[in-house]
BAFI-3210 file (N, C-alpha, C; in Angstrom, 3 decimals, decimal comma, padded with zeros to 6 digits):
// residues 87
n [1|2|3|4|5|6|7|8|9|10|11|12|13|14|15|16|17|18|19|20|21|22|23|24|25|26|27|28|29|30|31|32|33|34|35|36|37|38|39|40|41|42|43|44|45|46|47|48|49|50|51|52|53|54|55|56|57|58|59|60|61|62|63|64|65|66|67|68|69|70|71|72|73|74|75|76|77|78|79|80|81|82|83|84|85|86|87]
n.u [-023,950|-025,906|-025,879|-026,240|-024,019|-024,568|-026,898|-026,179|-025,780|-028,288|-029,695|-029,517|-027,625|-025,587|-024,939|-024,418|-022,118|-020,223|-019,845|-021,951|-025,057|-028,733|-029,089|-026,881|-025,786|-028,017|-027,449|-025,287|-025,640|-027,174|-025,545|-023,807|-021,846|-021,493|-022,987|-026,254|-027,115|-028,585|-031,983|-033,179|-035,159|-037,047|-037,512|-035,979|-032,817|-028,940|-026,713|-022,987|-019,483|-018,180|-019,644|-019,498|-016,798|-016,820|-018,801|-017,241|-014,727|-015,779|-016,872|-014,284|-012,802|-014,528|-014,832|-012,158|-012,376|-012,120|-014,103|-017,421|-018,088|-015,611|-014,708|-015,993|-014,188|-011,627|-011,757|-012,588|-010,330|-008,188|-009,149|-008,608|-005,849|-005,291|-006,158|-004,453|-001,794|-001,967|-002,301]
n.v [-008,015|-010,590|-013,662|-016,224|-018,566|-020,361|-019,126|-016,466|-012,894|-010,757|-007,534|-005,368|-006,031|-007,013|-004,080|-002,929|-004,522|-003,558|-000,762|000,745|002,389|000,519|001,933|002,212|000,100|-000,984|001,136|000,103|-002,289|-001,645|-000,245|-002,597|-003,354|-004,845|-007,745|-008,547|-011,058|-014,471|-015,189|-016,603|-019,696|-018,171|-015,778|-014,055|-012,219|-013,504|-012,223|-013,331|-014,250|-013,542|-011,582|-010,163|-008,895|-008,215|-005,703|-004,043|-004,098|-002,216|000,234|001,180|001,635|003,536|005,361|006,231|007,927|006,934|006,767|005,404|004,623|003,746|001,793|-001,459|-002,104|-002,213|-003,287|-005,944|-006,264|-006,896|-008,968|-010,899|-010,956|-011,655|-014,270|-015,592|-015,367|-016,758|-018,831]
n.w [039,046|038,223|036,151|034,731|033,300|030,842|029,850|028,603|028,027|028,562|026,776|028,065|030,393|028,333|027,501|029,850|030,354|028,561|028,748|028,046|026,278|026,191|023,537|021,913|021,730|020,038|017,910|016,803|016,319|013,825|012,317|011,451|012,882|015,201|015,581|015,534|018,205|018,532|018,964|022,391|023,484|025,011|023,151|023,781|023,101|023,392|024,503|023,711|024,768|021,957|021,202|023,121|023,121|021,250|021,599|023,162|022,187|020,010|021,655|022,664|020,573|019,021|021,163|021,416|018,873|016,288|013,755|013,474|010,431|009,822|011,839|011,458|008,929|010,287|012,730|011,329|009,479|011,459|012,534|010,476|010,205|012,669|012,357|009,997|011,538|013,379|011,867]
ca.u [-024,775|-026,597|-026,103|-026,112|-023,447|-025,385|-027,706|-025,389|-026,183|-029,646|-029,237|-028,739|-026,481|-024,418|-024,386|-023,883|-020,729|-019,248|-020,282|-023,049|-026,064|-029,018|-029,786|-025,594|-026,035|-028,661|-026,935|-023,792|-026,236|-027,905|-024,370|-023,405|-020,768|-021,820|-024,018|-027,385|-027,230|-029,758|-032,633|-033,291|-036,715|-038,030|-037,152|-034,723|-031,061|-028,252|-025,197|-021,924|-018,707|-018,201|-020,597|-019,397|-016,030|-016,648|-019,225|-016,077|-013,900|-016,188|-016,776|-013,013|-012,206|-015,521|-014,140|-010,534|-012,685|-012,335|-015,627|-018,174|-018,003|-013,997|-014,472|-016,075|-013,432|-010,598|-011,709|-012,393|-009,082|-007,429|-009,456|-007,860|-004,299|-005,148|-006,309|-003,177|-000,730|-002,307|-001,559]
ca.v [-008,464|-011,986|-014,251|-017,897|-018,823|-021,041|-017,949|-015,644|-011,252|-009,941|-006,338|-003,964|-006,437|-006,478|-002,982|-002,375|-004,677|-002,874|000,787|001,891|002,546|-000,314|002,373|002,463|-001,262|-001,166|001,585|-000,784|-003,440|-000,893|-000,286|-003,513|-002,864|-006,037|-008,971|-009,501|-012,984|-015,300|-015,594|-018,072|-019,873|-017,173|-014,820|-013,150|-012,242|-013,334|-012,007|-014,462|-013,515|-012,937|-010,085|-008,704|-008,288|-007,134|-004,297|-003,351|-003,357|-000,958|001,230|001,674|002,706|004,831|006,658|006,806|008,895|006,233|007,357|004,172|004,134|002,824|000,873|-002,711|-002,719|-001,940|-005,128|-007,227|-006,503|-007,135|-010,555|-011,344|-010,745|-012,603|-015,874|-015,424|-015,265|-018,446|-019,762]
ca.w [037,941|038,500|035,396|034,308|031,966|029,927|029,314|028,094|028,926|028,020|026,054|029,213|030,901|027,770|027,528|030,968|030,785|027,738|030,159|026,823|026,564|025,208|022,397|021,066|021,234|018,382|017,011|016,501|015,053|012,386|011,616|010,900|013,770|015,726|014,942|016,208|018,702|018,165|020,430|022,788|023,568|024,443|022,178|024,383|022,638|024,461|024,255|024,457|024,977|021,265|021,108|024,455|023,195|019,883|021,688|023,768|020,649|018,782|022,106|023,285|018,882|019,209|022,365|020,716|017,960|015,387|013,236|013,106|009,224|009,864|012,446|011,209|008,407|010,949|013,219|010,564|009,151|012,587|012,838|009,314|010,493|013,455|011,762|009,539|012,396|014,059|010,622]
c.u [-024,835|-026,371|-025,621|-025,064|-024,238|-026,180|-027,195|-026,304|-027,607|-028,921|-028,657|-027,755|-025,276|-024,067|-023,856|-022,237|-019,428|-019,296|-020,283|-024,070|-027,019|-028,907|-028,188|-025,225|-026,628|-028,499|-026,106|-024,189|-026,411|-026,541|-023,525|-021,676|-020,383|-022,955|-024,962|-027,072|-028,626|-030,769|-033,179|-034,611|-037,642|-038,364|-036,488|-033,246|-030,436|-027,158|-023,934|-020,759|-017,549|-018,431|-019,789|-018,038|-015,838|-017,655|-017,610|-015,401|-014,328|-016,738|-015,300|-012,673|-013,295|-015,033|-012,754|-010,775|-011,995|-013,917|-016,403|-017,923|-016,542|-013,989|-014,597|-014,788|-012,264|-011,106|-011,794|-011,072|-008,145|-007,407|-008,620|-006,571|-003,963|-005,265|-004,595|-001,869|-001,027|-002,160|-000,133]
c.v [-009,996|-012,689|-015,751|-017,853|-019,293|-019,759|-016,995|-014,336|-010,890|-008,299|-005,696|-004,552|-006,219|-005,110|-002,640|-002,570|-004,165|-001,498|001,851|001,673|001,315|000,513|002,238|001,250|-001,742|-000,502|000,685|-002,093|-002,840|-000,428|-001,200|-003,984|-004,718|-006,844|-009,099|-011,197|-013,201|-015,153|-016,937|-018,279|-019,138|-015,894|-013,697|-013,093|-012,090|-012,764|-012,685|-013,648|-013,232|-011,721|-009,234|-008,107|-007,716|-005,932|-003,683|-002,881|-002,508|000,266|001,862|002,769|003,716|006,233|007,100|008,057|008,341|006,315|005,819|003,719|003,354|001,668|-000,416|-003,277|-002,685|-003,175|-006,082|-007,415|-006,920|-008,175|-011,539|-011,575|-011,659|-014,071|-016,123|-015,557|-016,597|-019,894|-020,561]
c.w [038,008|036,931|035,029|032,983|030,892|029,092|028,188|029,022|028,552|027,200|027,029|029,916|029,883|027,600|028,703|031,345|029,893|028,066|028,168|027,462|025,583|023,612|021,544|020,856|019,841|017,255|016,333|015,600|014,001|011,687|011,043|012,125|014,697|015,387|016,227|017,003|018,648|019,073|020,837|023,162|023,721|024,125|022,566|023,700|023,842|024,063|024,917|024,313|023,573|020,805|022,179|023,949|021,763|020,351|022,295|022,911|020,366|020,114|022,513|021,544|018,873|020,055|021,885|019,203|016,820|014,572|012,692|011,677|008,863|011,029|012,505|010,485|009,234|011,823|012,071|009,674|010,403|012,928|011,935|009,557|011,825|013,496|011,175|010,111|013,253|012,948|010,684]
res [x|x|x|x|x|x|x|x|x|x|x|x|x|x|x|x|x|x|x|x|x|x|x|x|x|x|x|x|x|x|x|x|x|x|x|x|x|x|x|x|x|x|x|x|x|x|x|x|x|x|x|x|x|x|x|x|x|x|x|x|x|x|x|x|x|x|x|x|x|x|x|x|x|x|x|x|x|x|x|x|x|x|x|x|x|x|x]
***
């Protein structure tokens, strides 16, 4: 997979590198699961290596049969505990 840092992933690269599909990508947005990235000039979303590892996060707890409706508050409580501990 060819990509420019600067760029960040396009959709199918990021999915490809979290091994989904684009469509469980936009599932994961309409779920609130992961955040839309911005787009860039021209009007391409990139994905940085924020996004990539919060899709991973929410496919590895998906595949562990963690049910989507638990899974945002279960990272964002994990992020919480992790600020807290860098405290």
């Amino acid at each position: 997979m060819r990509l420019m840092v600067q760029d960040g992933f396009t959709i199918d690269q990021a999915a490809a590198f979290a091994g989904i599909t684009e469509t469980m990508v936009r599932d994961y947005h309409q779920h609130g699961l992961v955040e839309e990235p911005a787009s860039d000039s021209s009007g391409t979303r990139r994905y940085r290596s924020p996004e990539l590892l919060r899709l991973v996060q929410v496919r590895v707890l998906a595949g562990a049969g963690v049910p989507l409706a638990e899974i945002r508050d279960l990272l964002d409580y994990l992020c919480h505990i992790e600020r807290v501990l860098e405290e």
